[in-house]
C-alpha positions as CSV (number, residue, x, y, z in Angstrom):
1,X,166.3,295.2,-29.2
2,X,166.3,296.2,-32.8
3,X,169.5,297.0,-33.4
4,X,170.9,293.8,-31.5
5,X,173.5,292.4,-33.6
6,X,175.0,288.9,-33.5
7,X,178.5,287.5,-32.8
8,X,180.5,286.6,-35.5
9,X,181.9,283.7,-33.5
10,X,178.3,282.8,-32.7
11,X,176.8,282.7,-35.9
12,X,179.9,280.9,-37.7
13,X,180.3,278.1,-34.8
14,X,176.0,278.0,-35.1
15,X,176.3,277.1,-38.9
16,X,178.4,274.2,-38.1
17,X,176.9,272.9,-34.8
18,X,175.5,270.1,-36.7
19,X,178.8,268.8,-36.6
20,X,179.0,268.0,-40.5
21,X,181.7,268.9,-42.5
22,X,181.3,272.4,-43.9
23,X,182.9,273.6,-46.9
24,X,183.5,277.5,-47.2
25,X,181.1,278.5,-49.6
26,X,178.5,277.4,-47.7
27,X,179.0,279.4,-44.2
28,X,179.6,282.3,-46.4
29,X,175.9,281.3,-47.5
30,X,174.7,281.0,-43.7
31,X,176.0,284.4,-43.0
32,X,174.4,286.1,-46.1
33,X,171.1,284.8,-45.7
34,X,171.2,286.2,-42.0
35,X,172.3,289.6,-43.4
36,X,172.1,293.2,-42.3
37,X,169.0,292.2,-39.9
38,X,171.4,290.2,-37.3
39,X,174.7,291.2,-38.6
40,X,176.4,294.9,-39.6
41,X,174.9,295.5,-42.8
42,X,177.6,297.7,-43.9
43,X,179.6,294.3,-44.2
44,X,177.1,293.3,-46.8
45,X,178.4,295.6,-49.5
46,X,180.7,295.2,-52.6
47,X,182.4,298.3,-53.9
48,X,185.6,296.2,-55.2
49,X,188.1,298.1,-52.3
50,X,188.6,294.9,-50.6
51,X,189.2,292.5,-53.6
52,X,186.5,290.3,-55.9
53,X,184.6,289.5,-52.3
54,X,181.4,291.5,-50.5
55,X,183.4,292.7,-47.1
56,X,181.8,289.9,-44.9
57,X,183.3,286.9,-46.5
58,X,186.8,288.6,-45.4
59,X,185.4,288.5,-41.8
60,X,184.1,285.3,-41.9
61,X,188.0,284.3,-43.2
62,X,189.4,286.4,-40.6
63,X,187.1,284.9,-37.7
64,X,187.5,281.1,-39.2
65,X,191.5,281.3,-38.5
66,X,190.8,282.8,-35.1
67,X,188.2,279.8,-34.8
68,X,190.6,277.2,-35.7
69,X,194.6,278.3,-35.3
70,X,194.4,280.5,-32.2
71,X,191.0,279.0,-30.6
72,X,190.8,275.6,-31.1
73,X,186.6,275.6,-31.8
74,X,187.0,274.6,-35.1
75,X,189.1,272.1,-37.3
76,X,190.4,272.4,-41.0
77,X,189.4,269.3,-42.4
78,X,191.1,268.3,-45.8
79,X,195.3,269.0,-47.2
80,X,195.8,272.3,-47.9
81,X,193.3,275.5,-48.8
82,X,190.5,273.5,-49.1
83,X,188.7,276.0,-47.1
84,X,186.7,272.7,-45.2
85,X,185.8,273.0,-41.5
86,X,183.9,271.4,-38.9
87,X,183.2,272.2,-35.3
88,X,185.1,270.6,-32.5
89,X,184.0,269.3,-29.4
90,X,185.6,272.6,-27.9
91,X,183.5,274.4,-30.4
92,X,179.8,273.0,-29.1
93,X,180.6,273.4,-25.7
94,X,181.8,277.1,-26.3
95,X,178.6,277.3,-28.3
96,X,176.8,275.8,-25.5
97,X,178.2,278.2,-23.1
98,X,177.6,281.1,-25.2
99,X,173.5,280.8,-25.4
100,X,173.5,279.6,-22.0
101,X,174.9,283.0,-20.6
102,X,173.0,285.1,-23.5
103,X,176.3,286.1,-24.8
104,X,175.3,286.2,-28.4
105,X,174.8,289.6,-29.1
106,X,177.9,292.6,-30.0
107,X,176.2,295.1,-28.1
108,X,175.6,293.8,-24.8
């Protein structure tokens, strides 16, 4: 379908299935360059309302503390805000699970 979008939770936990340590910056990165095609474009703007950041790196933050404090599919590697995360082994099986069942898409 053209209008399928793609989980949050699926795209962040695919950027770090490599199991490398990830900084921020750089699953913001992942998530831009997938854009409005596979993602709500809307969340690609920047009209200032929400801070100095485009609306999607606030949903990425958002989704990484639900990854890591309240699900366990990610780790904060590093002392304090470092903003450095890697998948766990939680995290590739959930990944695993998630393709395996097609549950990838928002709007299915």
């Amino acid at each position: 379908m053209d209008d399928d979008r793609l989980l949050w939770k699926y795209v962040i936990l695919g950027v770090l299935r490599d199991g490398k340590v990830h900084h921020l910056r750089e699953i913001y990165d992942a998530c831009k360059e997938l854009g409005g095609r596979y993602i709500n474009p809307q969340l690609f703007k920047f009209d200032g309302t929400k801070g100095e950041r485009p609306d999607y790196t606030h949903v990425v933050r958002g989704m990484m503390h639900i990854l890591w404090k309240e699900q366990g599919l990610v780790e904060h590697v590093g002392k304090g805000r470092t903003g450095i995360y890697r998948i766990t082994d939680s995290g590739k099986k959930e990944l695993d699970r998630m393709e395996q069942n097609d549950e990838i898409y928002s709007n299915r």
